[in-house]
C-alpha positions in Angstrom: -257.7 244.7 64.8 -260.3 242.0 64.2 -262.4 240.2 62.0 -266.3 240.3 61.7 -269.1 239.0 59.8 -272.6 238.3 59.7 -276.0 237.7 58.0 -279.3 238.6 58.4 -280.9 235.4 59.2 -280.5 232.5 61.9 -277.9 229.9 61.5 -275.5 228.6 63.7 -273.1 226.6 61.4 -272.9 229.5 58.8 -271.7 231.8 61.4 -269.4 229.2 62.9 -268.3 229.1 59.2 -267.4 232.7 58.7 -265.6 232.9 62.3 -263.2 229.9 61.0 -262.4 231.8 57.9 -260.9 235.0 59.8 -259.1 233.3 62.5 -256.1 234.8 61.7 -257.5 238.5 61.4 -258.4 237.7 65.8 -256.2 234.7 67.0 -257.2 235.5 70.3 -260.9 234.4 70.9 -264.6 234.5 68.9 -267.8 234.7 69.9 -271.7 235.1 68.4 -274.7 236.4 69.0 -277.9 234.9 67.5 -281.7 235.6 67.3 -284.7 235.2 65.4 -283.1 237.9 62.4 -279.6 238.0 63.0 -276.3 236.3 63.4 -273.0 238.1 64.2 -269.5 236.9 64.8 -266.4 238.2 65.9 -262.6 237.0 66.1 -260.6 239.4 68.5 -257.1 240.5 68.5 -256.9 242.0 71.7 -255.1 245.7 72.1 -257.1 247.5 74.0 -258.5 246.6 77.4 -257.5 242.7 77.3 -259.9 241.6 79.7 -263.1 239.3 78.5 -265.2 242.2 79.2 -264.2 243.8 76.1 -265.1 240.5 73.7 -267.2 241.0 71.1 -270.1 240.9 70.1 -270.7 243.4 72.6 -273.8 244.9 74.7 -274.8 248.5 75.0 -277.7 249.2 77.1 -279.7 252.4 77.9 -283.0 253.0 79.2 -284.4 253.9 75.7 -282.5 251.2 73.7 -280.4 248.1 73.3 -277.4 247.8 71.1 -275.0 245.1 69.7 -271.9 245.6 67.8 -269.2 243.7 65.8 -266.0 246.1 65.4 -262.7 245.8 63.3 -260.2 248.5 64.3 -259.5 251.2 66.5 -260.4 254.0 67.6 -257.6 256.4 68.8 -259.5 259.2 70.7 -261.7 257.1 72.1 -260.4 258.5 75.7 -261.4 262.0 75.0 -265.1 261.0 73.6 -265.5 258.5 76.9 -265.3 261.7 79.1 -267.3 263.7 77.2 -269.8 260.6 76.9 -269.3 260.0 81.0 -269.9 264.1 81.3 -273.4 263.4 79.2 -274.5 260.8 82.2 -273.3 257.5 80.1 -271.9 254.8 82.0 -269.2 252.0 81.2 -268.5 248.4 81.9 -265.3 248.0 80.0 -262.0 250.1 79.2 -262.7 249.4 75.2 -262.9 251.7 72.4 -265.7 249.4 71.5 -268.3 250.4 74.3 -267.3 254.3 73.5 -268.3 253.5 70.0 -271.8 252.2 70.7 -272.3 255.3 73.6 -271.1 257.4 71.2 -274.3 255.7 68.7 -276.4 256.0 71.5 -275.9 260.1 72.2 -275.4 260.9 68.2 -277.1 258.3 66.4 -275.4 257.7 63.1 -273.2 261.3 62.9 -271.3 260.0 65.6 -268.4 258.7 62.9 -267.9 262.1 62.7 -266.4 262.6 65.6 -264.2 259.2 65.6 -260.3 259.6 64.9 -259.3 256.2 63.8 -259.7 253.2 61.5 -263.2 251.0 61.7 -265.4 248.5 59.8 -268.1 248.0 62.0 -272.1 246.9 62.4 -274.5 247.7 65.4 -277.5 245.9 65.6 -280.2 248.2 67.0 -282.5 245.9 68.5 -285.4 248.3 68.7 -285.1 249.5 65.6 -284.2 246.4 63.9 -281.7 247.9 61.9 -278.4 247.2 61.3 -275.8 250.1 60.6 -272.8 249.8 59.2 -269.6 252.2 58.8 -266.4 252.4 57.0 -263.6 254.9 57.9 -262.7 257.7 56.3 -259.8 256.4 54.2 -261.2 252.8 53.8 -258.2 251.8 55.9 -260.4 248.6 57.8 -262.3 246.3 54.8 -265.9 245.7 54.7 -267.8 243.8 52.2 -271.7 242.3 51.7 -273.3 240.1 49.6 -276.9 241.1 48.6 -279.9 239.1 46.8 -282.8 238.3 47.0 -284.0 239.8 50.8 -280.3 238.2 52.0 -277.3 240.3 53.6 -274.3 238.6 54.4 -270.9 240.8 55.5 -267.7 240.2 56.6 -263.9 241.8 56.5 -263.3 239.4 53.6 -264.6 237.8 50.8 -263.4 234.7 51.9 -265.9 234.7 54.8 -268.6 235.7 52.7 -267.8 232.2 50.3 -268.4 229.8 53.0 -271.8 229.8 52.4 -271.3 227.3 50.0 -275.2 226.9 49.3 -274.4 230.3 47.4 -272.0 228.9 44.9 -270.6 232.2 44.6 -267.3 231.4 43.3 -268.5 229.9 40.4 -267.4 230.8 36.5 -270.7 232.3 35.5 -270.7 234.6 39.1 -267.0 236.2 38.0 -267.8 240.0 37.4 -266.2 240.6 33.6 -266.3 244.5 34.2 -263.9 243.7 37.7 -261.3 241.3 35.5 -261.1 244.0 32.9 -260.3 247.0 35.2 -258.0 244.6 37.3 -256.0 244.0 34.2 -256.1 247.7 33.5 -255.2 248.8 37.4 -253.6 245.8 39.6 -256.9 245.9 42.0 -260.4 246.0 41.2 -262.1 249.3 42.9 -265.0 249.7 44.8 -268.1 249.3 45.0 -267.0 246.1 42.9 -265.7 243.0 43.7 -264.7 240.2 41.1 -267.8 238.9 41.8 -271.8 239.8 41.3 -273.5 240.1 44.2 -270.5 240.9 46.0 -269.7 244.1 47.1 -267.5 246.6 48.8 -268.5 249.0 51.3 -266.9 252.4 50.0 -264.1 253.9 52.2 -266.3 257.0 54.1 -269.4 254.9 53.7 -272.5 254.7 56.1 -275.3 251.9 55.3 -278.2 250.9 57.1 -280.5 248.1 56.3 -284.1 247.7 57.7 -284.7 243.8 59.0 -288.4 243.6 58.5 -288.0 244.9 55.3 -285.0 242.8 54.1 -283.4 246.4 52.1 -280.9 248.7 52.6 -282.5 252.2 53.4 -279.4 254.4 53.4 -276.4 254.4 51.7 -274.1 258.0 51.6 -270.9 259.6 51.9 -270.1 261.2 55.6 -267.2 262.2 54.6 -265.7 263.9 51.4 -262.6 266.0 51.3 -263.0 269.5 51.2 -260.6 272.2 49.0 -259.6 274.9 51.6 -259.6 278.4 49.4 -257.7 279.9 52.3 -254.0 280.7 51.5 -251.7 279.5 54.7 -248.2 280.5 54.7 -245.3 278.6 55.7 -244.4 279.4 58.8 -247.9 278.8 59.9 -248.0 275.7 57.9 -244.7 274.1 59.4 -245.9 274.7 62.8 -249.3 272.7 62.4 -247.8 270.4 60.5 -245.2 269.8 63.5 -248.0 269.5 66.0 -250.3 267.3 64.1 -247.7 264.9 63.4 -246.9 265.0 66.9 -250.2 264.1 68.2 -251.3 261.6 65.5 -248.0 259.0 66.7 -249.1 260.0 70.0 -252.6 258.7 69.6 -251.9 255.7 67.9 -249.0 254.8 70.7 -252.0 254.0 72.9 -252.3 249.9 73.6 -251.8 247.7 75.8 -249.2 245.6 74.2 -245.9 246.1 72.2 -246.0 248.9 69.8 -243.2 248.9 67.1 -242.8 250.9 63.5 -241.6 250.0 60.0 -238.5 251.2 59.1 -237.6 251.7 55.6 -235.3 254.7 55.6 -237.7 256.9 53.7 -239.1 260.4 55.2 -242.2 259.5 55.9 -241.5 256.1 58.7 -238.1 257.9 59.6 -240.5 261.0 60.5 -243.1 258.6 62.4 -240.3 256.8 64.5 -238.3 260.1 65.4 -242.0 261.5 66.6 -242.2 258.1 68.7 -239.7 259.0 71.0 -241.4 261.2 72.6 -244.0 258.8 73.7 -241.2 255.8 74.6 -237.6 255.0 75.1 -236.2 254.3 71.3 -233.7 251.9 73.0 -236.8 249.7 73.8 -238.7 250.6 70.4 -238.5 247.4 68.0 -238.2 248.7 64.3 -238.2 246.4 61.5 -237.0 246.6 58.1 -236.9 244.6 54.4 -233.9 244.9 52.1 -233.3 243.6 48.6 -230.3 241.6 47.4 -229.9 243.7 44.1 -228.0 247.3 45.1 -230.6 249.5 42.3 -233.7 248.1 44.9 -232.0 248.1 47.9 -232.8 250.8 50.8 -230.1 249.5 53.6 -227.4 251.9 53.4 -230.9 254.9 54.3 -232.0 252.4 56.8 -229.0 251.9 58.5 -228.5 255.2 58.9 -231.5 256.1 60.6 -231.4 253.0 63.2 -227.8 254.2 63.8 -229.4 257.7 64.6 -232.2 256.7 66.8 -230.1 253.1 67.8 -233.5 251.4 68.1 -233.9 247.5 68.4 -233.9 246.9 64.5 -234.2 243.8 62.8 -233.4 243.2 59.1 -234.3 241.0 56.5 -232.9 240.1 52.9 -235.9 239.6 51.1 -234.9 236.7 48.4 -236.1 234.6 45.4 -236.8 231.8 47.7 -238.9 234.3 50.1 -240.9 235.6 46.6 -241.9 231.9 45.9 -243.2 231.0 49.1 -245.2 234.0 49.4 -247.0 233.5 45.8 -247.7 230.0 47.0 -250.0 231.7 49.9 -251.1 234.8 47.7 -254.2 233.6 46.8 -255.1 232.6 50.9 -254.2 236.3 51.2 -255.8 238.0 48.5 -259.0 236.2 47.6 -259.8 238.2 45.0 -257.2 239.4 41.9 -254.6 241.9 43.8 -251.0 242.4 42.0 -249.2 245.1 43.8 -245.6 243.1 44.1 -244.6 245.3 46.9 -247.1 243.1 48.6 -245.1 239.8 48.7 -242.3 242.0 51.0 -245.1 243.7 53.0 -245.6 239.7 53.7 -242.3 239.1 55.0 -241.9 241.9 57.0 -245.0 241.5 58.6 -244.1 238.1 59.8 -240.8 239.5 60.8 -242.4 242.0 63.1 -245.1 239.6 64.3 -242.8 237.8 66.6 -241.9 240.3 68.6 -245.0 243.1 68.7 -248.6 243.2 68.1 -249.2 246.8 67.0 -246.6 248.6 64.6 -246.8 252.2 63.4 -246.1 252.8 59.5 -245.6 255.9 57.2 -248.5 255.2 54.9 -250.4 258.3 53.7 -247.1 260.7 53.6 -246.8 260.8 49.6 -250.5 261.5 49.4 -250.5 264.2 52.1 -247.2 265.9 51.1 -247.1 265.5 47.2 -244.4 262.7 47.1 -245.1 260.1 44.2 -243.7 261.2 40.3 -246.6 261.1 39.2 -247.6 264.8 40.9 -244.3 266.5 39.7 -245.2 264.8 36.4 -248.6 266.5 36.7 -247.3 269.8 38.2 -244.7 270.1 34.7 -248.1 269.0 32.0 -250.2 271.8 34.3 -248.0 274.2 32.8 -247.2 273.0 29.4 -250.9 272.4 28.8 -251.2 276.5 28.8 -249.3 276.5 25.9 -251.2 276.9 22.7 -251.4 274.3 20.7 -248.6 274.9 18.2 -246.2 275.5 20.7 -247.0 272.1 22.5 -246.4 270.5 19.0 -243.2 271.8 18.7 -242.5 270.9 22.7 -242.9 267.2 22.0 -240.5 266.9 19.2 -238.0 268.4 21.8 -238.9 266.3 24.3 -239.1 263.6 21.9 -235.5 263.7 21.2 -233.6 264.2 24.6 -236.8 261.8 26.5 -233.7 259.5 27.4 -232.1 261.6 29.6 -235.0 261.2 32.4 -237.4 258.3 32.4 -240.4 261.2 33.8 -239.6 263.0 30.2 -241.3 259.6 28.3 -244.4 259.8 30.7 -244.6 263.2 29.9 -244.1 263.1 26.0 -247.1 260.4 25.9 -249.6 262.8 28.1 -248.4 266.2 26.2 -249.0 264.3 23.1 -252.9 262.6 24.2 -253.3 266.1 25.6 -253.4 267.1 21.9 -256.6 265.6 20.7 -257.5 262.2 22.5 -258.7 263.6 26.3 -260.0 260.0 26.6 -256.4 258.3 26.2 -254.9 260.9 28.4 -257.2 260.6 31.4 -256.4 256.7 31.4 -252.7 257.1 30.5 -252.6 259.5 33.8 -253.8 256.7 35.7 -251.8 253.8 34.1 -248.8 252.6 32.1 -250.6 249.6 30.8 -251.0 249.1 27.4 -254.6 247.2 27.9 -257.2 250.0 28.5 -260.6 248.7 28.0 -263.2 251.0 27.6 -265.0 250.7 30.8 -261.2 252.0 32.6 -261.3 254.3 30.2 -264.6 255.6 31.5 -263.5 254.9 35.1 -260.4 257.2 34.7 -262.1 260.1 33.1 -264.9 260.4 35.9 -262.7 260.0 38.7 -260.0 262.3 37.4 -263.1 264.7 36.3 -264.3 264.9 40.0 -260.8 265.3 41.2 -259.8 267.8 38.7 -263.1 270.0 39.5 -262.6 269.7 43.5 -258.6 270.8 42.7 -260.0 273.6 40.7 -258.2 272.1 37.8 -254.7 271.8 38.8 -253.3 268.6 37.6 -250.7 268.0 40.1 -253.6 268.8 43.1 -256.3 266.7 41.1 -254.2 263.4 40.8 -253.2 263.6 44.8 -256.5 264.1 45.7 -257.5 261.3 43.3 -255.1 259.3 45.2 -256.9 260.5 48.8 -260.5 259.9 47.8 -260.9 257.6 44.9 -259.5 254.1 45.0 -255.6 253.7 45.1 -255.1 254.0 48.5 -258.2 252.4 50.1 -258.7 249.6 47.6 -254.6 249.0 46.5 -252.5 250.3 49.2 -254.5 249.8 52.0 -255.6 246.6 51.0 -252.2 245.3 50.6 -251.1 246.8 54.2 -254.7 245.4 55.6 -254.4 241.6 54.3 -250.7 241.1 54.8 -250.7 242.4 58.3 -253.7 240.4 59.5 -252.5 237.0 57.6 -249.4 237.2 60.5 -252.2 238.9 63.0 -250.9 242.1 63.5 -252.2 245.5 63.4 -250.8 248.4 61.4 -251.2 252.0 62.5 -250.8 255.0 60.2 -250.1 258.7 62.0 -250.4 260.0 58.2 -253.9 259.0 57.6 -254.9 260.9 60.6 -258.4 262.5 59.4 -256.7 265.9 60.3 -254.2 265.5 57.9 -256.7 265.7 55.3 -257.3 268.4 55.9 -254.2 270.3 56.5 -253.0 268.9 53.1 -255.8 270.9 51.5 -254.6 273.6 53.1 -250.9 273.5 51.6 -250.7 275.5 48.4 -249.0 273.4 45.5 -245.9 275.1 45.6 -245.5 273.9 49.2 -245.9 270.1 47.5 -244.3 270.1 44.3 -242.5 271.8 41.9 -240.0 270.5 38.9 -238.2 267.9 39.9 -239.2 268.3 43.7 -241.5 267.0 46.0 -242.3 267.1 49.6 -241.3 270.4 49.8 -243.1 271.5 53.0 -242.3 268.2 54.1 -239.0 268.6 54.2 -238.1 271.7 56.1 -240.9 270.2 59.0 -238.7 267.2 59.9 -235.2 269.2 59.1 -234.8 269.4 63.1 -235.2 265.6 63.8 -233.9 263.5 60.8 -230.1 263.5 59.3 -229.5 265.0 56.5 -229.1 262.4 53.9 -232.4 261.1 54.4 -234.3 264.8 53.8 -232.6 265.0 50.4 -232.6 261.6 49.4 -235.1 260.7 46.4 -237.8 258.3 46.5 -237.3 254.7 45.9 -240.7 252.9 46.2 -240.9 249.3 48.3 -239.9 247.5 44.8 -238.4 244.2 44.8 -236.5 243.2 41.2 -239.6 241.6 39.9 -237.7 240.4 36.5 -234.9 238.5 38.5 -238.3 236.2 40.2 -240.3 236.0 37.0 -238.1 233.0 35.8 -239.2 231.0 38.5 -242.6 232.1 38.9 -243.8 231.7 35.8 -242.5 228.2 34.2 -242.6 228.6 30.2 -245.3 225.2 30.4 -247.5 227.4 32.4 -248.0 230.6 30.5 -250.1 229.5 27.9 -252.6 228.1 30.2 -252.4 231.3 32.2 -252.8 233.2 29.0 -255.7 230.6 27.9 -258.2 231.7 31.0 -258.2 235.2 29.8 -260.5 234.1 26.9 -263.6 233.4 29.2 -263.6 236.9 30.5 -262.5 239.0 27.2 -260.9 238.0 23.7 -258.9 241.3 23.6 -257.5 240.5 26.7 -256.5 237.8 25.7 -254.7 238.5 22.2 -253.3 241.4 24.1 -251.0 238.9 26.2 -250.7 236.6 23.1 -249.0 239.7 21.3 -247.0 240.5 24.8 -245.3 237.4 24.9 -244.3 237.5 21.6 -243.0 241.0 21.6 -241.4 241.0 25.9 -241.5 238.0 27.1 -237.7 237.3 28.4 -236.8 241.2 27.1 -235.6 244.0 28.7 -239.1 246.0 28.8 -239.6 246.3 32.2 -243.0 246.8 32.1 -244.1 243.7 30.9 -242.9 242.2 33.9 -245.6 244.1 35.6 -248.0 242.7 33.4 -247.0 239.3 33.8 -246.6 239.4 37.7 -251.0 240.7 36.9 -251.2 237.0 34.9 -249.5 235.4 37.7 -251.8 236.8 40.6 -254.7 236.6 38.6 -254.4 233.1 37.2 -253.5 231.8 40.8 -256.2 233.4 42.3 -258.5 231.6 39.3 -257.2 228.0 40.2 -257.4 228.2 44.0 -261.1 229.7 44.2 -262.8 228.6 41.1 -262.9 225.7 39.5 -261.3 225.0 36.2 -263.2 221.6 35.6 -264.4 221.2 32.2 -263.9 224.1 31.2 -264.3 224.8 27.1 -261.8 226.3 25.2 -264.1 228.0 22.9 -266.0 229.2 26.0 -265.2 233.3 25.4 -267.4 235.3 27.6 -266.7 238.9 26.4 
């Protein structure tokens, strides 16, 4: 795991610059490479092959062609390719996944992503050509981002990097994207290709670019990767046995390093599954597990986690995770996250990392297992309106005044009332609601939702429950919320986190599991479950889903000070007036009340008003100034 950056022009100091600002993403040495058209840095964590062979920016040379590259990630099977690349007559200096990757450019030009298993954000500098090419995994698991005007390119792994070009002035008022704030508000992140600012851009998860040097443009820009509905019916038994096998190999992959690997441990099926698949691959009485508890019982997973460190007896370490721990994390947040970001299972992810940090460098995590397996509520949700919406209409009428009036036996039923009733006559209002509980739905997320759940609802062959997990897979809340949460946190304590789940091939195979092997009423995981019946106890296959959720209300008090609201609330009127009477009206309907929601609104206020007064400046600005 690393950091890179670069621009397509000559300057020492501003590539200096961006190397400083990513320090913490490679802690272990930087480097650059300059000429006439191109500057590129580098700041290496070292993994794999820890020798200063491997630094970066590295040198590929064959007879026909010279190559440079700056890489962020890894690539697991990069042993396998290197003998087919040594079979083909290529040649190696190093023991890096890095030099496979540029071989690997040299053999198959630009389809050799193709044929990577991993997680990358990467740019070779073809020094014939004069191109630069650029890649982004699969998943969007490793960040990329540019900034592009005006005949300049300038990338990095974070926007951070990108803003110390100063001569810029990109973080200015008038540069803040109104489009991003609003669908940050509406989502918690802001998805790609946007950033909160113009200019500014993310590099879409699955994404290859290339841009020509003499002519200052970007000549490609496409998909290599898009997920692909398998019309083949599997049964089980055949299902359970790849399933076993893949899982199998994808820990065994991403247990290759050179230093300590450890896992996260939250006593949930998908990192139980990942640490009882590590011992085949290393002594569990060596393996250092880590885990984050919550000093409210309704939150708390430690009675599940100690009963799978008890199983495998690993060497676990535990945290509380506190009020005190939530404030000193927000105080950072904005160091983290530099741009709006408010998924609060992110100030844990913090703490944890930094608790794992001291005693590994790589950990292994069970990311990815609710989106391959069916296991958020939101699919069962889906799976029980994919039925109801068959109904004719008069029947659904009468359905929601039923559900209506028993809704408070299951919190699901009140998610379900809202969509059965949209489902009725506003399709708009029901693509968004699938995609939100937030009350603020500006039309632009409105418009988001409905494409996005259009596409996935086509490629699902409209099935609701399939559509919203492959939504989930594709589109933009894994790569641009839970991936970016996992990413930032992880390299702000310089570590790197591995997911088995997001294996490429388990794409795949989850398009291959019917929906009745996912989901069903009140069910979830369902294939899932018998798979790791031989290696997990019992009470953590039947246990139900928690979520890493800390009790957000119980830190609100302290995080947001009652003389501070109103200038939080007072910034949203420079982006949109709606916005802003929208929080007006929350405050005087939640604030301090037992609508648990709100807090998740509020904790959006927070992040985003934080963010606002560490990166931009809130000189002189007018009250009256509404920019909507």
């Amino acid at each position: 795991m690393c950091g890179i950056n670069g621009f397509n022009f000559n300057c020492e100091s501003g590539i200096k610059k961006m190397i400083t600002s990513l320090n913490h993403r490679g802690p272990d040495g930087n480097d650059f490479y300059m000429d006439s058209k191109v500057s590129l840095g580098h700041n290496r964590l070292s993994i794999i092959d820890l020798s200063n062979a491997s630094s970066q920016p590295l040198t590929y040379t064959t007879h026909q062609s010279q190559f440079k590259i700056v890489f962020n990630g890894e690539i697991y099977n990069y042993v396998e390719l290197k003998k087919q690349l040594l079979s083909l007559g290529y040649t190696f200096n190093t023991e890096s996944d890095t030099e496979v990757i540029l071989a690997a450019f040299a053999e198959w030009g630009e389809k050799c992503v193709n044929r990577f298993n991993g997680m990358w954000a990467f740019c070779i500098y073809d020094i014939n050509k004069q191109t630069l090419f650029f890649s982004r995994d699969r998943l969007g698991v490793k960040p990329l981002y540019y900034f592009n005007l005006k005949e300049k390119l300038i990338f990095a792994s974070e926007l951070k990097s990108i803003l110390t070009h100063e001569d810029l002035q990109i973080n200015k008022l008038e540069n803040i994207d109104n489009e991003s704030v609003k669908l940050y508000f509406a989502l918690g992140y802001i998805p790609a290709p946007k950033t909160i600012y113009k200019n500014v851009f993310k590099v879409e998860a699955g994404t290859n670019l290339l841009f020509d040097l003499d002519t200052a443009e970007f000549v490609k820009k496409y998909k290599f990767f898009e997920i692909q509905q398998s019309r083949k019916e599997y049964n089980e038994k055949v299902l359970l046995e790849q399933g076993e096998a893949l899982i199998k190999d994808a820990v065994r992959l991403r247990m290759r390093s050179d230093v300590p690997v450890g896992a996260f441990l939250s006593g949930g099926l998908d990192s139980s599954t990942v640490v009882a698949e590590m011992r085949h691959f290393t002594e569990l009485s060596n393996l250092h597990t880590f885990s984050m508890g919550f000093d409210e019982n309704k939150y708390d997973e430690t009675p599940f986690i100690n009963i799978v460190k008890d199983s495998f007896k690993t060497k676990h370490h535990h945290l509380t995770f506190t009020n005190p721990d939530f404030m000193t994390a927000l105080e950072i947040y904005p160091q983290i996250f530099d741009e709006p970001f408010s998924d609060y299972s992110s100030y844990p992810t913090y703490n944890i990392c930094r608790l794992a940090q001291r005693h590994v460098t790589v950990v292994l995590s069970g990311d990815g297992g609710d989106e391959i397996f069916g296991g958020y509520p939101i699919y069962s949700v889906g799976y029980t309106l994919d039925r109801l919406m068959k109904l004719p209409t008069f029947l659904r009428e009468s359905l929601l005044k039923t559900i209506h009036s028993v809704k408070w036996l299951n919190p699901k039923l009140d998610k379900i009332a809202e969509l059965l009733k949209l489902s009725l006559n506003e399709k708009d209002e029901f693509y968004s609601e699938l995609f939100s509980n937030n009350r603020y739905k500006p039309k632009i997320f409105k418009t988001f939702s409905k494409g996005k759940l259009g596409e996935a609802l086509e490629m699902a062959e409209n099935n609701l429950a399939e559509a919203l997990r492959i939504y989930d897979l594709r589109s933009n809340t894994l790569s641009d919320n839970y991936l970016v949460k996992v990413d930032r946190t992880s390299m702000a304590n310089s570590i790197e986190v591995r997911s088995p789940f997001l294996d490429y091939r388990f794409i795949d195979f989850s398009q291959k599991i019917p929906v009745k092997h996912k989901v069903s009423f009140g069910k979830d995981k369902i294939l899932m479950r018998k798979m790791v019946e031989p290696i997990l106890p019992s009470e953590i296959i039947t246990r139900k889903k928690m979520g890493f959720t800390p009790p957000i209300k119980k830190f609100l008090a302290s995080a947001l000070p009652e003389n501070k609201l109103s200038t939080y609330i007072d910034y949203l009127r420079l982006f949109d007036y709606k916005l802003f009477e929208f929080y007006n009206n929350l405050v005087t309907k939640s604030f301090n009340s037992n609508d648990s929601q709100s807090d998740y609104y509020f904790i959006k206020l927070i992040t985003f008003a934080r963010w606002f007064e560490y990166w931009i400046s809130t000189d002189n600005l007018k009250k009256d100034d509404t920019r909507h």
